[in-house]
VMD Tcl script that draws the C-alpha trace (Angstrom):
set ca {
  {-15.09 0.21 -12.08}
  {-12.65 -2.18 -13.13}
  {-9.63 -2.96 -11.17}
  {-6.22 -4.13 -12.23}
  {-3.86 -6.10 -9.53}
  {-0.51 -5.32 -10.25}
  {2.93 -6.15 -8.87}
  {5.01 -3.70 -9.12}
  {8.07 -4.77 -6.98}
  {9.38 -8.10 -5.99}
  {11.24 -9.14 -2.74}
  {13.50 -12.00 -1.72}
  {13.97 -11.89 1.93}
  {15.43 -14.87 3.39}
  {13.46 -17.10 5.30}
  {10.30 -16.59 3.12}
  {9.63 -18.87 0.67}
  {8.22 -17.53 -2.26}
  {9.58 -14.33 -1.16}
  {7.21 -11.16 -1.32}
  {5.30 -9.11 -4.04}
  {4.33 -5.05 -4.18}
  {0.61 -5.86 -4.34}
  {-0.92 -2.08 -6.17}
  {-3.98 -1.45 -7.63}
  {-4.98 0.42 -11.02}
  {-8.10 1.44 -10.94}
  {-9.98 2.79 -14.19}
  {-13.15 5.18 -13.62}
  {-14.80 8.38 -14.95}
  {-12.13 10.28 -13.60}
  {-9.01 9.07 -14.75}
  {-6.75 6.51 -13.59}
  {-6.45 5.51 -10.16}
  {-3.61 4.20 -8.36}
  {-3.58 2.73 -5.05}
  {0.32 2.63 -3.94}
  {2.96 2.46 -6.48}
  {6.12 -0.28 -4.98}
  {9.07 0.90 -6.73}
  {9.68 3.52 -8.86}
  {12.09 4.09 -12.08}
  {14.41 5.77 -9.60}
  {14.64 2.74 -7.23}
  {15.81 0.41 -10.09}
  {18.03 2.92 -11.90}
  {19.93 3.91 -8.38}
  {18.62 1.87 -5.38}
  {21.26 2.95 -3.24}
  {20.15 6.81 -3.48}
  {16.55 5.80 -1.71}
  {17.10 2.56 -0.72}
  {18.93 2.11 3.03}
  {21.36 -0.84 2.83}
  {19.22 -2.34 5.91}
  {16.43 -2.40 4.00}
  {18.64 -3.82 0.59}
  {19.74 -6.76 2.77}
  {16.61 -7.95 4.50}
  {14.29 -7.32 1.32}
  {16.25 -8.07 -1.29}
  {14.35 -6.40 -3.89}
  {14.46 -7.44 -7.22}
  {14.55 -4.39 -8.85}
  {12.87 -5.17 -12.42}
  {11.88 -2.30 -14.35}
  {9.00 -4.13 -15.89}
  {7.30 -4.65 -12.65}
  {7.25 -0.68 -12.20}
  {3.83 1.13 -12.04}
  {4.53 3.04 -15.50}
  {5.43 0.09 -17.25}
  {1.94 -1.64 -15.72}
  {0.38 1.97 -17.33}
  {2.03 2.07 -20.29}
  {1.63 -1.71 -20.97}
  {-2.23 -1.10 -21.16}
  {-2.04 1.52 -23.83}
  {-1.93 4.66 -21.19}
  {0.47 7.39 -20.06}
  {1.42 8.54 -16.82}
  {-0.58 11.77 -17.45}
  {-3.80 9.41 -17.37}
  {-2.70 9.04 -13.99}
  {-5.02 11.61 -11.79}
  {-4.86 10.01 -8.41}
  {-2.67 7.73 -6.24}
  {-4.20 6.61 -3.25}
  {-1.53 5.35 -0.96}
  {-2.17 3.01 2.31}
  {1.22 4.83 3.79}
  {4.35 6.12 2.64}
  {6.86 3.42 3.07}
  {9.84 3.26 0.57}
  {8.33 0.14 -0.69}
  {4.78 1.79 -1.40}
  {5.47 5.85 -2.04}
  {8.57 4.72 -4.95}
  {6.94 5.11 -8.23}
  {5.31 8.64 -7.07}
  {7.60 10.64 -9.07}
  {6.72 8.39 -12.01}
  {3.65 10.73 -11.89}
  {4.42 14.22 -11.94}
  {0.74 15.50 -12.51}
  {-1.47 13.10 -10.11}
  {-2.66 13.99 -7.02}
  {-0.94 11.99 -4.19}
  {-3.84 11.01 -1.14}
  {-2.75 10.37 2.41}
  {-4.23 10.58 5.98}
  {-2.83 14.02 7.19}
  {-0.41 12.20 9.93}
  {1.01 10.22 7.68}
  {2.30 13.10 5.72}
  {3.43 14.27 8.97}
  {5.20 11.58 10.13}
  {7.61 11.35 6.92}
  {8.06 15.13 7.31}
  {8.95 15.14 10.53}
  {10.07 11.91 11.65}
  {10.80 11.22 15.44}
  {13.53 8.65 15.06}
  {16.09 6.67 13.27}
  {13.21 3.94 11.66}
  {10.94 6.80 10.39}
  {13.77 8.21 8.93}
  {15.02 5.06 6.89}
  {11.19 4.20 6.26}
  {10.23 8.19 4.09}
  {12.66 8.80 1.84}
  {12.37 12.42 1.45}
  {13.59 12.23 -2.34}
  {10.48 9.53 -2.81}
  {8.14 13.22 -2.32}
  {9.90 15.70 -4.29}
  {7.75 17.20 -6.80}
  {4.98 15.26 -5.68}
  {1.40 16.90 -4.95}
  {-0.13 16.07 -1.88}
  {-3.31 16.04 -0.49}
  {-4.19 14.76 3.05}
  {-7.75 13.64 4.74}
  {-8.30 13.09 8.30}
  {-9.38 9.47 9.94}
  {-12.70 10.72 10.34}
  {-15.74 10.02 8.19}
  {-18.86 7.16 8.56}
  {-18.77 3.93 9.29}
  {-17.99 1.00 6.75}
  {-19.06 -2.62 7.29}
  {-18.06 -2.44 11.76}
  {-14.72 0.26 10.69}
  {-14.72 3.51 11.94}
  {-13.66 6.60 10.06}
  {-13.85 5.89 6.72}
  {-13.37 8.73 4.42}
  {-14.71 9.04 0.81}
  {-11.99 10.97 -1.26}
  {-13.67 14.31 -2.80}
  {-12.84 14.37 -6.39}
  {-13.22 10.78 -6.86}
  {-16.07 7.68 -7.26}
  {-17.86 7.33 -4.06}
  {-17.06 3.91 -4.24}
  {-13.25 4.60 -3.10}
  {-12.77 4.95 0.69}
  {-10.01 5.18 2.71}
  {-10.39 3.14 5.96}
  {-7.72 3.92 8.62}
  {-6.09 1.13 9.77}
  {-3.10 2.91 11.97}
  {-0.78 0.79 14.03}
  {2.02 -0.31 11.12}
  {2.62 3.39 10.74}
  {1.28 6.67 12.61}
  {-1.58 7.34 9.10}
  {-1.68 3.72 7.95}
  {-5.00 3.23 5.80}
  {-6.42 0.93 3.82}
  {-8.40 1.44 0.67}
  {-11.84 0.07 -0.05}
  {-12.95 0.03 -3.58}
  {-15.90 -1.11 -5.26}
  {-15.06 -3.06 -8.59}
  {-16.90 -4.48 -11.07}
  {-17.06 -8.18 -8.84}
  {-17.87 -6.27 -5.67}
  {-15.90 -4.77 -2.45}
  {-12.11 -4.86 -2.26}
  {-10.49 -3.60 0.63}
  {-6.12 -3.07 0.09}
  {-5.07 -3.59 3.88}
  {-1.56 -2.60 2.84}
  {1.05 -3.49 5.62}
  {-1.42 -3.99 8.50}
  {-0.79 -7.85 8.02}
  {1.92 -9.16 5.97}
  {0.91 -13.12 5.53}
  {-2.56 -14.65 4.84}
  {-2.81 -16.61 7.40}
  {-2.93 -14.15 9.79}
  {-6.46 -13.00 8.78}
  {-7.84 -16.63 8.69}
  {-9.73 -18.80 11.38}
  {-7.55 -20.33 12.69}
  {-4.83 -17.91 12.37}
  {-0.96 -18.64 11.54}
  {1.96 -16.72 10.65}
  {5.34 -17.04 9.47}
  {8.13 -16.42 11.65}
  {9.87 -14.43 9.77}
  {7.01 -12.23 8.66}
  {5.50 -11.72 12.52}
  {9.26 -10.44 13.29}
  {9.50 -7.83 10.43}
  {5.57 -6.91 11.49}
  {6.93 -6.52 15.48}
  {10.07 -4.58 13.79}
  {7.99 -1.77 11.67}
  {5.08 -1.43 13.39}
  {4.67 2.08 15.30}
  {1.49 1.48 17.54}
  {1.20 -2.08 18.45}
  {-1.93 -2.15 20.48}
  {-4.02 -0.72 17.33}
  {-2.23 -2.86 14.30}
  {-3.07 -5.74 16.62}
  {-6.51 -5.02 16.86}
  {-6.90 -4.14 13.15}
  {-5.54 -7.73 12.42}
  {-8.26 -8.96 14.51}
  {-11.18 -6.65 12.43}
  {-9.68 -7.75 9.42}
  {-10.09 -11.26 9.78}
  {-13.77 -10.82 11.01}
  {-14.36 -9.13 7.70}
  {-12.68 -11.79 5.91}
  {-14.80 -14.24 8.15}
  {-18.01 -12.77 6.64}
  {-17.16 -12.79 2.80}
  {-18.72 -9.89 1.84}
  {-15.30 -8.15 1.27}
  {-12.18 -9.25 -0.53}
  {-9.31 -8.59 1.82}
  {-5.93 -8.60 1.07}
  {-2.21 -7.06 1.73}
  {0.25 -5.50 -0.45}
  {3.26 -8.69 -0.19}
  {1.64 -11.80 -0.19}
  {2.20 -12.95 -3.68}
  {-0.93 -15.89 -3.00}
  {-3.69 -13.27 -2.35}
  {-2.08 -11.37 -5.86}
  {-1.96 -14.40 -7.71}
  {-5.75 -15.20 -6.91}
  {-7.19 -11.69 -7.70}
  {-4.30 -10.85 -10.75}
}
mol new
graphics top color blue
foreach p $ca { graphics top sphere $p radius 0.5 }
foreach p [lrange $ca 0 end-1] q [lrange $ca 1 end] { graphics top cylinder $p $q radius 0.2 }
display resetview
């Protein structure tokens, strides 16, 4: 299958030089076009404010460029947003779940609590972090964490409907269904680790982090003992090299792979 690595939002939070990206994927195969997370919608740059929390305005700073949407990223290469059958998205975070109104007819994927978390969240930072207005109109369709196991990770799910070289591989600790998605491209295994790790250096030997970036990690995460210990898998996998691992904001792991 050939994969596309797109960017479809931009961030400028201070203290983080070379700010942040919206690292998606576009997957083409024999079903269609796949999407794995989306970064910000049309709706986001047309009227941040509506879906946006002013928290979230401040510390990210998104840029807000229409180009950098996931339609424009379709529509750029020729398609529509009807060639879009399937997103695949590692959680639904305003900064990852904005664009899925962009695509009326796909078929959204989540793990079953994640859905559940952004429909019934249990405080103030679940609240800011779903959007309701981010899901209207949207089709869902959730999985469990349960499935076989995928080079040492537990759980992984195939997707029914789609290649069996797409997995999602629960990696829950950032939020309560946090996954990330394996595919197998053209050059070999991919794995989109979404927000379990937000800097590069956190999945290499020795590790290192940016200040900044292990704060807003503390901040968002909703089961520390398990994003911890995904961190950890993550850079064994890394370690071995049989996998290409990245995140969805560090704009050095999307300008290697883009």
């Amino acid at each position: 299958m050939k994969v596309h690595h797109l960017n479809c939002a931009t961030f400028r939070p201070p203290l983080v030089a070379g700010g942040l990206v919206a690292h998606c994927l576009l997957i083409e195969s024999d079903q269609g076009l796949i999407l794995v997370d989306t970064g910000f919608g049309v709706n986001e740059v047309m009227d941040p404010k509506a879906t946006i929390d002013g928290l979230s305005r401040k510390l990210l700073r998104p840029v807000l460029d229409i180009t950098e949407t996931a339609i424009s990223h379709v529509e750029k290469r020729g398609y529509t947003a009807d060639d879009v059958k399937h997103v695949l998205l590692t959680h639904l975070d305003l900064d990852h779940a904005g664009g899925l109104r962009d695509f009326p007819k796909a078929t959204v994927h989540v793990l079953d609590t994640e859905l559940e978390a952004a429909s019934n969240p249990r405080n103030t930072k679940e609240r800011a972090r779903y959007p309701k207005a981010q899901r209207e109109g949207v089709t869902f369709q959730t999985h469990k964490a349960e499935g076989e196991d995928w080079f040492g990770f537990q759980a992984v799910k195939d997707v029914p409907g789609l290649p069996d070289d797409v997995l999602m591989v629960p990696l829950i600790g950032h939020t309560r269904g946090h996954t990330g998605i394996a595919v197998r491209s053209d050059d070999g295994w991919l794995l989109h680790a979404g927000d379990a790790y937000f800097y590069r250096g956190e999945v290499e030997t020795p590790p290192s982090n940016i200040f900044a970036l292990k704060l807003t990690a503390n901040q968002t995460e909703t089961i520390r003992e398990q994003r911890l210990s995904n961190v950890e898998r993550l850079r064994e996998l890394k370690a071995q090299g049989e996998v290409e691992v990245f995140s969805a904001h560090d704009p050095v792991e999307l300008a290697r792979l883009a």
